[in-house]
Biopython code that builds the backbone (N, CA, C, O; Angstrom):
import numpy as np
from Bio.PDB.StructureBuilder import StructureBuilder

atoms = [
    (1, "UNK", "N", (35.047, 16.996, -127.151)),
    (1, "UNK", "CA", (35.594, 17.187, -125.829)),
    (1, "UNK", "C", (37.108, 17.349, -125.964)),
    (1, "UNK", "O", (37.785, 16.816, -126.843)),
    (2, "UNK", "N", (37.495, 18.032, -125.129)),
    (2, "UNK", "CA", (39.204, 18.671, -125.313)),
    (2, "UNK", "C", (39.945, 17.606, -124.421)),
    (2, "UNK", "O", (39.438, 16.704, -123.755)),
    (3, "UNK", "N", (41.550, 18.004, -124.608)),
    (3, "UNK", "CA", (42.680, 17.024, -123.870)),
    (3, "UNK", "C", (41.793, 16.418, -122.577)),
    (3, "UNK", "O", (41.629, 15.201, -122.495)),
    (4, "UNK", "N", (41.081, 17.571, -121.305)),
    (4, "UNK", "CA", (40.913, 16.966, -119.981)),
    (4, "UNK", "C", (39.662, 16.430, -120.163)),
    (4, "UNK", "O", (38.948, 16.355, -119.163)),
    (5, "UNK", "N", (39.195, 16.003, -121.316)),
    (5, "UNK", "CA", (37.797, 15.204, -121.216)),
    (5, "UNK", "C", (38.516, 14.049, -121.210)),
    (5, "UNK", "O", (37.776, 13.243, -120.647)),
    (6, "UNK", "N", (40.045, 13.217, -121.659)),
    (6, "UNK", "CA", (40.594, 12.147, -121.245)),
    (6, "UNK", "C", (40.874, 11.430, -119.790)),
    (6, "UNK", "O", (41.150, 10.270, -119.481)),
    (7, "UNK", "N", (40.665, 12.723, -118.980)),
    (7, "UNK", "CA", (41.418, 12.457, -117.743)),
    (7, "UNK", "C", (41.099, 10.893, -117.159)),
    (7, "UNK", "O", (40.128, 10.364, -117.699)),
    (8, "UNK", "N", (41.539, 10.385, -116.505)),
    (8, "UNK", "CA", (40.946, 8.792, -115.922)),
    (8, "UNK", "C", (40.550, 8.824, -114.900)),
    (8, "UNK", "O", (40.903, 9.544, -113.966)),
    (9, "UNK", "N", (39.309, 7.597, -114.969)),
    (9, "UNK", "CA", (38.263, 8.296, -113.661)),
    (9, "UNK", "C", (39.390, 7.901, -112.231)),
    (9, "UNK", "O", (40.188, 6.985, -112.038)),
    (10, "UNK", "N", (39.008, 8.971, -111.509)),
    (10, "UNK", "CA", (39.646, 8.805, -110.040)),
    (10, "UNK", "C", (39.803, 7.034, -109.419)),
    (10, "UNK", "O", (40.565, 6.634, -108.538)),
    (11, "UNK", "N", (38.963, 6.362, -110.101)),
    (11, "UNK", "CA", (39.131, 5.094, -108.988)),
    (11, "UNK", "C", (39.933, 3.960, -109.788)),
    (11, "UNK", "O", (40.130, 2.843, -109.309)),
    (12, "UNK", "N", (40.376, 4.359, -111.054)),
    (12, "UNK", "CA", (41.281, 3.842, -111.731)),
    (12, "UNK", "C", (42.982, 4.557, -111.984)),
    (12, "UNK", "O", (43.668, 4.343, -112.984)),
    (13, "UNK", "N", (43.347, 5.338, -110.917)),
    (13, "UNK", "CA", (44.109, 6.100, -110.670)),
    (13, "UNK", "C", (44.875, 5.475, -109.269)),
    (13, "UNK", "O", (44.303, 5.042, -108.268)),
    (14, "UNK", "N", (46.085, 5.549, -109.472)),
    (14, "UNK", "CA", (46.959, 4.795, -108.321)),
    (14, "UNK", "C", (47.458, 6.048, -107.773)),
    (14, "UNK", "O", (48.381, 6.751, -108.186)),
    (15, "UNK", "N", (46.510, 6.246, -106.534)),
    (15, "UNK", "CA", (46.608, 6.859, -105.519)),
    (15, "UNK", "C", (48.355, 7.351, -105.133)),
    (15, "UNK", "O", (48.881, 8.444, -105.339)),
    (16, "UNK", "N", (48.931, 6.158, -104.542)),
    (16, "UNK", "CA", (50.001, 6.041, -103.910)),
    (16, "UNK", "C", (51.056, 7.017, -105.020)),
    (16, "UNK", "O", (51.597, 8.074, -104.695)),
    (17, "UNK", "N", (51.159, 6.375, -106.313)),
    (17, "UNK", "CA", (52.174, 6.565, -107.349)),
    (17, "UNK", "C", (52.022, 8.345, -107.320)),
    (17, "UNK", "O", (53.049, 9.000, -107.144)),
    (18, "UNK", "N", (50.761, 9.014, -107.492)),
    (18, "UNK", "CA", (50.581, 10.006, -107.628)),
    (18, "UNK", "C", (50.860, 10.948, -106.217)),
    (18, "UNK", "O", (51.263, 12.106, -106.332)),
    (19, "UNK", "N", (50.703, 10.569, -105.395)),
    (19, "UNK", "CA", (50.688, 10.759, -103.949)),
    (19, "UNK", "C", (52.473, 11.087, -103.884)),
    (19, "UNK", "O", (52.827, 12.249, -103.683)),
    (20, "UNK", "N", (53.221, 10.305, -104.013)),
    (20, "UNK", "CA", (54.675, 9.996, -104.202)),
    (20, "UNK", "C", (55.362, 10.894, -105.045)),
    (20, "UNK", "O", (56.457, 11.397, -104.794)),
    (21, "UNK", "N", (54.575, 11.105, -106.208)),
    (21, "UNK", "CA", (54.883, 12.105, -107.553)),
    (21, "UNK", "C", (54.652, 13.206, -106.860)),
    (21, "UNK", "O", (55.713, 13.782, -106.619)),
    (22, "UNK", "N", (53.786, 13.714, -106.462)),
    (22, "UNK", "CA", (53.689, 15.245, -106.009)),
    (22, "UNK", "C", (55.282, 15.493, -104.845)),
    (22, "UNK", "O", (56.138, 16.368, -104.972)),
    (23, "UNK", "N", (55.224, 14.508, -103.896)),
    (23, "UNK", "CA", (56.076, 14.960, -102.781)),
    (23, "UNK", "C", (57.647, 14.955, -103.715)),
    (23, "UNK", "O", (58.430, 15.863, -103.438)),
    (24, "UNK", "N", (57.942, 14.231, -104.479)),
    (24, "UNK", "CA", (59.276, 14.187, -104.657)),
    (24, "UNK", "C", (59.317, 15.578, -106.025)),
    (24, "UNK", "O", (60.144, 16.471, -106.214)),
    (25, "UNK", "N", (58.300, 15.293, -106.612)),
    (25, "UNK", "CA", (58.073, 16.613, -108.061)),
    (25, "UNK", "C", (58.174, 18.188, -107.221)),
    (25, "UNK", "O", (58.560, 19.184, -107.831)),
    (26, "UNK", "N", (57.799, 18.235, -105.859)),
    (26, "UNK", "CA", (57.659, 19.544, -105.528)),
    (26, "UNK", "C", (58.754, 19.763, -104.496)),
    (26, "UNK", "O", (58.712, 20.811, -103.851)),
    (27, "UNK", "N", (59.612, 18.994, -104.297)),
    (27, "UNK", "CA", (61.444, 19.178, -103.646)),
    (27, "UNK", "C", (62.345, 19.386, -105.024)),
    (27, "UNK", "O", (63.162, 20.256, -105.324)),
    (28, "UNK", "N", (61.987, 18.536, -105.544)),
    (28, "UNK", "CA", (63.208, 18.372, -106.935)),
    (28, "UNK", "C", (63.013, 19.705, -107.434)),
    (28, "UNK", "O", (63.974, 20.447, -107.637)),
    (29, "UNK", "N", (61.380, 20.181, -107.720)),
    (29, "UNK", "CA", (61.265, 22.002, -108.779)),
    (29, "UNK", "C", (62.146, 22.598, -107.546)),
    (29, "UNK", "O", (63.262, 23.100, -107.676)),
    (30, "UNK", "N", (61.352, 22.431, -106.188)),
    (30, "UNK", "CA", (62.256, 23.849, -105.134)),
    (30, "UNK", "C", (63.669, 23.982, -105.436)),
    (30, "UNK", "O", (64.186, 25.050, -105.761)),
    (31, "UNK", "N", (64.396, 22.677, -105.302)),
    (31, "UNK", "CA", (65.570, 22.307, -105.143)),
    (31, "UNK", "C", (66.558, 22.842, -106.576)),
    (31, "UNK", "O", (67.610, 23.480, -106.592)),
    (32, "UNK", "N", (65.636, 22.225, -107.841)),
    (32, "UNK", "CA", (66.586, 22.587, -108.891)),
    (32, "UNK", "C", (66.419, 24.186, -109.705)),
    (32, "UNK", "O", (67.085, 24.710, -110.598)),
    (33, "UNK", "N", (65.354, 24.590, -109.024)),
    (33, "UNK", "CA", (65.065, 26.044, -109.301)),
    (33, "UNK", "C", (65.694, 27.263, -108.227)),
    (33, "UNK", "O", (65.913, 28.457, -108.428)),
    (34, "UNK", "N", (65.848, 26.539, -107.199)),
    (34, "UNK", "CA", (66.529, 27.284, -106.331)),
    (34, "UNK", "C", (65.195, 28.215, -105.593)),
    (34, "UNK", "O", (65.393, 29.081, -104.741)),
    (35, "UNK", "N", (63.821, 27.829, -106.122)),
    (35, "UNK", "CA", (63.127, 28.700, -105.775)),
    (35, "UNK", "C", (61.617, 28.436, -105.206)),
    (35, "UNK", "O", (60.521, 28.527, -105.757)),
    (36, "UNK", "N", (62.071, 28.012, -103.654)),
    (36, "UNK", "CA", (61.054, 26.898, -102.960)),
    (36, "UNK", "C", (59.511, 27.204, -103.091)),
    (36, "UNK", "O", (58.607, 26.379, -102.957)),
    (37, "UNK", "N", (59.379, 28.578, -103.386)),
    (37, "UNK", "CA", (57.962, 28.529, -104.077)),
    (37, "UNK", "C", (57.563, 27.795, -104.662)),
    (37, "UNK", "O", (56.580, 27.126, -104.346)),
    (38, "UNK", "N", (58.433, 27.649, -106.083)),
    (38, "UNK", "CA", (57.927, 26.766, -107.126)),
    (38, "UNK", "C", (57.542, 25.295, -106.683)),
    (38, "UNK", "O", (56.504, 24.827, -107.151)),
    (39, "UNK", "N", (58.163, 24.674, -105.973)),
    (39, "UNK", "CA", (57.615, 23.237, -105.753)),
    (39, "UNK", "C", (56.158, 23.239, -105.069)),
    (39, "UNK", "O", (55.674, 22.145, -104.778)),
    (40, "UNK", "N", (55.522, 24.275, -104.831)),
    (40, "UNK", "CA", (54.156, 23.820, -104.350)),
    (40, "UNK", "C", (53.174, 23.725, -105.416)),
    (40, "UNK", "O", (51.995, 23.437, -105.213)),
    (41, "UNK", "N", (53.791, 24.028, -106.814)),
    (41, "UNK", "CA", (52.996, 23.474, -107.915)),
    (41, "UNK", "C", (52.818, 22.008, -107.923)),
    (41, "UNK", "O", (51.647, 21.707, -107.696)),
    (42, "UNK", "N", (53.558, 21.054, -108.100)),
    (42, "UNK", "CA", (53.887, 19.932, -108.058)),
    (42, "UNK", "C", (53.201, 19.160, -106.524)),
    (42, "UNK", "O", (52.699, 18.037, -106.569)),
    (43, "UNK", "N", (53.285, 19.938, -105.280)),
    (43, "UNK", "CA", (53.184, 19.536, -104.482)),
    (43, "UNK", "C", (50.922, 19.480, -104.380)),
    (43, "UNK", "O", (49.983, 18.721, -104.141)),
    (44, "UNK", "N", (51.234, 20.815, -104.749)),
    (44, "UNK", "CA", (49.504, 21.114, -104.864)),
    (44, "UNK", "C", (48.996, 19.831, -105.599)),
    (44, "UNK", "O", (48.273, 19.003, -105.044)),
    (45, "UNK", "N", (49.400, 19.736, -106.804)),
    (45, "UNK", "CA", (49.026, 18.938, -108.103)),
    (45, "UNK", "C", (48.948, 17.555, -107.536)),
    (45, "UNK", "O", (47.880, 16.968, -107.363)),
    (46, "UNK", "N", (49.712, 17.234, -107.353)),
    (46, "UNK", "CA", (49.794, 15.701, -106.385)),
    (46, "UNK", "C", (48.753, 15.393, -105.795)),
    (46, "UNK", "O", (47.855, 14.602, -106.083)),
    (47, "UNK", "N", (48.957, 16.229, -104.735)),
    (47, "UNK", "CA", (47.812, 16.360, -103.425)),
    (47, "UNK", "C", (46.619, 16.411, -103.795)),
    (47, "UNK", "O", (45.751, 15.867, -103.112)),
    (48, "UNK", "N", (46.246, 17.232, -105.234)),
    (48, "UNK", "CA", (44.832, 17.041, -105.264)),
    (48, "UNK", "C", (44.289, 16.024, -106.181)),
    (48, "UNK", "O", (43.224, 15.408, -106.161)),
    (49, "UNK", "N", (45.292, 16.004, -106.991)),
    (49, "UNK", "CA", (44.898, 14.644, -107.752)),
    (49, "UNK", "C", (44.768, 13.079, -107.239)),
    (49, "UNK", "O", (43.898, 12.306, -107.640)),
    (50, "UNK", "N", (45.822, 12.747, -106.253)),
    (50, "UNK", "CA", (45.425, 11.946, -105.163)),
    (50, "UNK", "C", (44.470, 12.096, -104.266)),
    (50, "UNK", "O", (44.582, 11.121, -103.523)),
    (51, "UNK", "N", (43.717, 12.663, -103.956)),
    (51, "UNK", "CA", (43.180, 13.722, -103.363)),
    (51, "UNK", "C", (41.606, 13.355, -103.643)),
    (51, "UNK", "O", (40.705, 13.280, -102.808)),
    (52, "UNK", "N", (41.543, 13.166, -104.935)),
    (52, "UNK", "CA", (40.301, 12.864, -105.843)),
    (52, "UNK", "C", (40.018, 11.478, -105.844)),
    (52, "UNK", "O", (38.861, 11.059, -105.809)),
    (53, "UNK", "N", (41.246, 10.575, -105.890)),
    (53, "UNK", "CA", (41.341, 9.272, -105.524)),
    (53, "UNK", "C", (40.874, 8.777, -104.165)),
    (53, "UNK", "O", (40.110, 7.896, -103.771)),
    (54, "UNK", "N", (41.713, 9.787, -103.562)),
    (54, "UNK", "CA", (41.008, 9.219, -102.298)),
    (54, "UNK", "C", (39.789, 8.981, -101.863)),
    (54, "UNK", "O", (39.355, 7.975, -101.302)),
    (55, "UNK", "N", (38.882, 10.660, -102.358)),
    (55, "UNK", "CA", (37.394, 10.491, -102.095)),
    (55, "UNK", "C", (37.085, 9.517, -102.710)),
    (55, "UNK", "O", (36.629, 8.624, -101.996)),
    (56, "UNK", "N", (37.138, 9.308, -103.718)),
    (56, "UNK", "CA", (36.620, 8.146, -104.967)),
    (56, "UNK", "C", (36.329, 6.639, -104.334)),
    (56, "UNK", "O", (35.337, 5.924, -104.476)),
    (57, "UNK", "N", (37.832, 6.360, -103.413)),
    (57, "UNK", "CA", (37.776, 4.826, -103.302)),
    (57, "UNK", "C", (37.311, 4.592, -102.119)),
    (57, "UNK", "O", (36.652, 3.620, -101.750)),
    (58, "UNK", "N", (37.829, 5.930, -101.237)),
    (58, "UNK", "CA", (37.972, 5.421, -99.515)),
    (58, "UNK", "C", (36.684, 6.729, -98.768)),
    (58, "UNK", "O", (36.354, 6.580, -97.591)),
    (59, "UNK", "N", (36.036, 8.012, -99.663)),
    (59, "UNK", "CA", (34.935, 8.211, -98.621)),
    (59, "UNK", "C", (35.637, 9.766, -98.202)),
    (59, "UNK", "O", (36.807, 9.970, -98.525)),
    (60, "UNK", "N", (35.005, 10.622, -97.615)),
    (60, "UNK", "CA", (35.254, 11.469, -97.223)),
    (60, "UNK", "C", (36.366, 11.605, -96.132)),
    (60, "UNK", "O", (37.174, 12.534, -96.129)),
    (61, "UNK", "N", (36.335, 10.387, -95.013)),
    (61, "UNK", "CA", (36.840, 11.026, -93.793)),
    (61, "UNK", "C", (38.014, 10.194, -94.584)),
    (61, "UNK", "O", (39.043, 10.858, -94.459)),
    (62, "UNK", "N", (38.237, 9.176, -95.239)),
    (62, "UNK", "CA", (39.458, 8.814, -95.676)),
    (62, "UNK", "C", (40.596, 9.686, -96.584)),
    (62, "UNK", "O", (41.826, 9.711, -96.613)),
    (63, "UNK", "N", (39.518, 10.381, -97.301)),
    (63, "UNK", "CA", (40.388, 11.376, -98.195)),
    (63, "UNK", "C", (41.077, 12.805, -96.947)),
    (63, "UNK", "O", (42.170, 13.372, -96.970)),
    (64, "UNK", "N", (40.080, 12.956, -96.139)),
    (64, "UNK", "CA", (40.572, 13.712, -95.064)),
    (64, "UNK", "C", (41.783, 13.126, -94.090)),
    (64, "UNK", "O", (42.760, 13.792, -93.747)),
    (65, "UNK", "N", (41.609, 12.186, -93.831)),
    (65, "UNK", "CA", (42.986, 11.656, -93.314)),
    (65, "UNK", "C", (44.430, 11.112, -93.862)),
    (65, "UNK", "O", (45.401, 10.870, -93.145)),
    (66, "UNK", "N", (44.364, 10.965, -95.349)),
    (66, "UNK", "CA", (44.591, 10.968, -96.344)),
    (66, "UNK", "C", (45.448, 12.216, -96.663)),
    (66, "UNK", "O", (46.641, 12.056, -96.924)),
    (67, "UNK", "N", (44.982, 13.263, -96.657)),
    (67, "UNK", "CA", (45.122, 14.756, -97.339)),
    (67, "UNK", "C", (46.132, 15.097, -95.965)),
    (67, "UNK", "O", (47.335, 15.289, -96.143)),
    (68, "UNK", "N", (45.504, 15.153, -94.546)),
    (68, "UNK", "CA", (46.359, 15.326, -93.415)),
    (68, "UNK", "C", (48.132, 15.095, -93.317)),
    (68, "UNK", "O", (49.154, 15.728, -93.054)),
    (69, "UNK", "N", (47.676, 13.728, -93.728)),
    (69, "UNK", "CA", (48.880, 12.546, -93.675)),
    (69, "UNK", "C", (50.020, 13.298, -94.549)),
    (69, "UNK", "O", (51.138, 13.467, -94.061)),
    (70, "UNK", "N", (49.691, 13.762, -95.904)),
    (70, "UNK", "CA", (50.501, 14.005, -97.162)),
    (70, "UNK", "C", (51.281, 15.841, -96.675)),
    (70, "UNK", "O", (52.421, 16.281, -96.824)),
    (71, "UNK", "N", (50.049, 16.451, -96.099)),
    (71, "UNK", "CA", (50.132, 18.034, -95.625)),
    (71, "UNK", "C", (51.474, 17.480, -94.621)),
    (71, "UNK", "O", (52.608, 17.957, -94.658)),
    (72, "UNK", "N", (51.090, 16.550, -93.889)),
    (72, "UNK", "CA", (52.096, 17.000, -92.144)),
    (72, "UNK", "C", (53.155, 16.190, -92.513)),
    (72, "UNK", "O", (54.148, 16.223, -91.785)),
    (73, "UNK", "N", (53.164, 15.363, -93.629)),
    (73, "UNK", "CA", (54.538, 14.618, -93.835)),
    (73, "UNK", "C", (55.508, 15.555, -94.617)),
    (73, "UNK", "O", (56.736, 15.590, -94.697)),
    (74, "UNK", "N", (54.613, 16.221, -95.106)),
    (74, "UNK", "CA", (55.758, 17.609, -96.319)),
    (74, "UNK", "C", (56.205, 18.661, -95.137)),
    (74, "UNK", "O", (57.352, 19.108, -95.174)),
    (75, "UNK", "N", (55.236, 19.092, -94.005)),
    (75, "UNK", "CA", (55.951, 19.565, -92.940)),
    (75, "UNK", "C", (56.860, 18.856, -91.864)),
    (75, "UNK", "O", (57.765, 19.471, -91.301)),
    (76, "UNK", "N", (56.611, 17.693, -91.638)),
    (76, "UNK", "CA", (57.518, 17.047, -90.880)),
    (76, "UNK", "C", (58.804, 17.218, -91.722)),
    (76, "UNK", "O", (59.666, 17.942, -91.223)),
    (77, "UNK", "N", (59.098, 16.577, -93.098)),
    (77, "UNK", "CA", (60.487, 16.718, -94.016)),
    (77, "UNK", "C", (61.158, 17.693, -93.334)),
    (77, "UNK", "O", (62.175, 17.337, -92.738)),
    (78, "UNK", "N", (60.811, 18.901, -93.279)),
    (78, "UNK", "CA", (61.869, 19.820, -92.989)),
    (78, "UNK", "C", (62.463, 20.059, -91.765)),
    (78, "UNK", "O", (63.399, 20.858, -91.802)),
    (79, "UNK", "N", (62.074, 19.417, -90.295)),
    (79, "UNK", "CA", (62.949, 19.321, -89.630)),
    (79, "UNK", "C", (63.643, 18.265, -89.480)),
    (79, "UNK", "O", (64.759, 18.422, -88.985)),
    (80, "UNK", "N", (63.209, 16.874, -89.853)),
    (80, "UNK", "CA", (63.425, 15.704, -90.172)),
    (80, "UNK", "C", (64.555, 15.610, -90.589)),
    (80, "UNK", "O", (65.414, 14.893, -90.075)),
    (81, "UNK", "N", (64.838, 16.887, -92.366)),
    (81, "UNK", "CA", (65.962, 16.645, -92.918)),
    (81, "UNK", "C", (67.477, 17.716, -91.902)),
    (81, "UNK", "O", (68.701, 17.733, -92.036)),
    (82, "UNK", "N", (66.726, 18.283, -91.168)),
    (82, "UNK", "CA", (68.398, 19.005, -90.038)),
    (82, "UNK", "C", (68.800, 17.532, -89.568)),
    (82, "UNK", "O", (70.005, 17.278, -89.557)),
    (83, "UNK", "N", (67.896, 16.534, -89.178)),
    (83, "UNK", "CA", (68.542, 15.205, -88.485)),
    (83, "UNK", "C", (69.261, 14.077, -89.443)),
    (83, "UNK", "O", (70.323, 13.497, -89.217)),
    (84, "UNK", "N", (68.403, 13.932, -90.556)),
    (84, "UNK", "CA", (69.143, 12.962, -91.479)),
    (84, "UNK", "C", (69.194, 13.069, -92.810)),
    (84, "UNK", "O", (69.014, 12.107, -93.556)),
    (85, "UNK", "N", (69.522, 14.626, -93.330)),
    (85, "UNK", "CA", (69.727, 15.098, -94.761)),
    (85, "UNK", "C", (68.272, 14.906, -95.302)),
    (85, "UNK", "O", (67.382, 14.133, -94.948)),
    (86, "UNK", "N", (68.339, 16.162, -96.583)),
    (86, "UNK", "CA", (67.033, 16.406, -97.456)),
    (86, "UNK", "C", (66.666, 15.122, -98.319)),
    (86, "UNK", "O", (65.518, 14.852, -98.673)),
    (87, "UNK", "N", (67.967, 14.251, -98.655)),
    (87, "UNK", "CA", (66.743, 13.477, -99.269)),
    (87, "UNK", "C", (66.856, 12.114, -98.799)),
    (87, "UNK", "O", (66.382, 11.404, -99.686)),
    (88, "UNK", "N", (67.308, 11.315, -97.702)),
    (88, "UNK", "CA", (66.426, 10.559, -97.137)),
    (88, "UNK", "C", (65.231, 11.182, -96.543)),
    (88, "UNK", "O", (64.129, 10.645, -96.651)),
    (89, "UNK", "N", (65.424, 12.402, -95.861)),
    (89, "UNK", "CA", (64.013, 12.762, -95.260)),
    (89, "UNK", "C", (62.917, 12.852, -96.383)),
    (89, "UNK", "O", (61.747, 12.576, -96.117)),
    (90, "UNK", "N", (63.282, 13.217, -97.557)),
    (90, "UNK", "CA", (62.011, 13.403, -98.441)),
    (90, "UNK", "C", (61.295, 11.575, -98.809)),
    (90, "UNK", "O", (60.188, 11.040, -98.881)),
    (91, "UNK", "N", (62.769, 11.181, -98.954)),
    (91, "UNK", "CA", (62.184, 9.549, -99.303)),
    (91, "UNK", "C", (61.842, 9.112, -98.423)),
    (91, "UNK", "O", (61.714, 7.896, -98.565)),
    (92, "UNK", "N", (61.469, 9.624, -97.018)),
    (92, "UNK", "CA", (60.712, 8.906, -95.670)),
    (92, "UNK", "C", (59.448, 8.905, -95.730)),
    (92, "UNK", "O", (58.590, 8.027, -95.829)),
    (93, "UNK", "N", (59.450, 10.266, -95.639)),
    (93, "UNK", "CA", (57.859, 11.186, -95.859)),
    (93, "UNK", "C", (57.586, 10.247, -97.069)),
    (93, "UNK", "O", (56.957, 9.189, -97.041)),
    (94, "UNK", "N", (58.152, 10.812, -98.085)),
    (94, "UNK", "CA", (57.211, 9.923, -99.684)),
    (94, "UNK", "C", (56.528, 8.421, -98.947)),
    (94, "UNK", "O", (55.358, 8.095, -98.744)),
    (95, "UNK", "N", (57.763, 7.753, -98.685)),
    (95, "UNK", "CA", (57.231, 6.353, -98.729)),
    (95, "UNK", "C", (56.066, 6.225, -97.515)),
    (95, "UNK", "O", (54.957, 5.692, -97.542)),
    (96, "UNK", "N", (56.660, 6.815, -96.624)),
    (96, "UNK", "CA", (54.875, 7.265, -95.714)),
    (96, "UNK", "C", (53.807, 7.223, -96.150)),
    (96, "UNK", "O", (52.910, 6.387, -96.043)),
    (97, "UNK", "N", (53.897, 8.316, -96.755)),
    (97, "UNK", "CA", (52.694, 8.439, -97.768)),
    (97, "UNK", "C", (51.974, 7.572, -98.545)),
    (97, "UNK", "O", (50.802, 7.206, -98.451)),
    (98, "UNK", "N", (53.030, 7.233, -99.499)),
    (98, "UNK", "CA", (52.840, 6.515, -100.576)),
    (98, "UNK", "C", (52.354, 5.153, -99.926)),
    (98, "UNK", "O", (51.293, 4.631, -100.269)),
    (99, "UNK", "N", (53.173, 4.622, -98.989)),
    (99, "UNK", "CA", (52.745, 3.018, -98.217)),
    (99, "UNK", "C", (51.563, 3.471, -97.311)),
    (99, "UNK", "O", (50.935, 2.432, -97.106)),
    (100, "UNK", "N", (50.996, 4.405, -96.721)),
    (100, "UNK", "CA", (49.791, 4.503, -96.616)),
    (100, "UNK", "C", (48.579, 4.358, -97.545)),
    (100, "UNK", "O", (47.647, 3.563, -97.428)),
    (101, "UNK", "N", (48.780, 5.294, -98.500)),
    (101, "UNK", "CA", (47.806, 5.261, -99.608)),
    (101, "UNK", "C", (47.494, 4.331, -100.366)),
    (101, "UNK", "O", (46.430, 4.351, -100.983)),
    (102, "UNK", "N", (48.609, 3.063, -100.487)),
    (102, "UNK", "CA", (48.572, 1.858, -101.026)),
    (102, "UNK", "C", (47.649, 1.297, -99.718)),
    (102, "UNK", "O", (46.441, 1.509, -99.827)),
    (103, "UNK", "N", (48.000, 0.762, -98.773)),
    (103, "UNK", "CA", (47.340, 0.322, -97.328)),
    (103, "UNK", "C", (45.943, 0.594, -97.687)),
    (103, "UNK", "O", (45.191, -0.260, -98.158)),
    (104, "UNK", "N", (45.523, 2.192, -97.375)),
    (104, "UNK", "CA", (44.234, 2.647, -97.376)),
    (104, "UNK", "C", (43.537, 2.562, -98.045)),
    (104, "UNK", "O", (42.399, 2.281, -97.669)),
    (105, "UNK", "N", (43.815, 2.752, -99.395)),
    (105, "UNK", "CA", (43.159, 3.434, -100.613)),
    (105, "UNK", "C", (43.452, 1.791, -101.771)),
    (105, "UNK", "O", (42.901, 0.693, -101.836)),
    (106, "UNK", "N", (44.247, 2.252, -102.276)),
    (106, "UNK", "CA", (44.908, 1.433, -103.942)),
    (106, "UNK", "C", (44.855, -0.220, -102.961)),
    (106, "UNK", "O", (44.086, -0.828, -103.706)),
    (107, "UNK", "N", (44.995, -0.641, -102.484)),
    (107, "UNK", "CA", (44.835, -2.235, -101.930)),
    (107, "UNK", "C", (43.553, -2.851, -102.048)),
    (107, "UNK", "O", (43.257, -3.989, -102.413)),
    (108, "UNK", "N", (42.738, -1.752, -101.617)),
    (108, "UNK", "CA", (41.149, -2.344, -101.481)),
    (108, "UNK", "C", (40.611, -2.500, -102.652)),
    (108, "UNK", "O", (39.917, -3.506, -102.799)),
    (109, "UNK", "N", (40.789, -1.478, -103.907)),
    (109, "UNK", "CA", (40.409, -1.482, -104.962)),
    (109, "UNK", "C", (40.344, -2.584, -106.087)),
    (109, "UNK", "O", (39.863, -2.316, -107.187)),
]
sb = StructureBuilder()
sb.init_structure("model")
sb.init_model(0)
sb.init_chain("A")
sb.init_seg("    ")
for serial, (resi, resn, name, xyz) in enumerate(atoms, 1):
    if name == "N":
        sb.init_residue(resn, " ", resi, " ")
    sb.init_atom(name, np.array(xyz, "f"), 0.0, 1.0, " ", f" {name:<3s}", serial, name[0])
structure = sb.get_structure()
């Protein structure tokens, strides 16, 4: 079996940490590449790898509310940051996220 036969099963995976990693990994690529495409690699990657966690621990409609939460907090950031700069707004959203997914998901486990 190759490198991704290592991967770790979804319910031994900290939701939140990964959840957190995508949102800040996919501002920092936009930001230091200059080229806001690029951060939806990072942002994708996150999202679905948390994503997998979620179904895993918390169930369908959790990973769906879950997935919502992470989508509308990366859209909220951007008007968020015209009111109080790009990166407290990104560290709002993150910790949103991230202190949800701990709450929901990674607590119960």
């Amino acid at each position: 079996m190759g490198k991704l036969g290592n991967i770790r099963h979804p319910e031994d995976v900290n939701s939140a940490l990964i959840a957190a990693s995508g949102i800040l990994g996919g501002y920092i690529s936009a930001r230091e590449t200059g080229i806001r495409p690029i951060g939806t690699v990072p942002l994708l990657a996150g999202g679905l790898w948390a994503g997998r966690t979620w179904l895993a621990k918390g169930g369908p409609v959790t990973a769906a509310a879950l997935g919502l939460l992470y989508v509308g907090a990366f859209g909220a950031s951007h008007p968020l940051a015209k009111r109080i700069g790009s990166w407290p707004s990104v560290f709002a959203v993150t910790g949103a996220v991230a202190l949800a997914s701990y709450l929901v998901v990674d607590r119960r486990a």
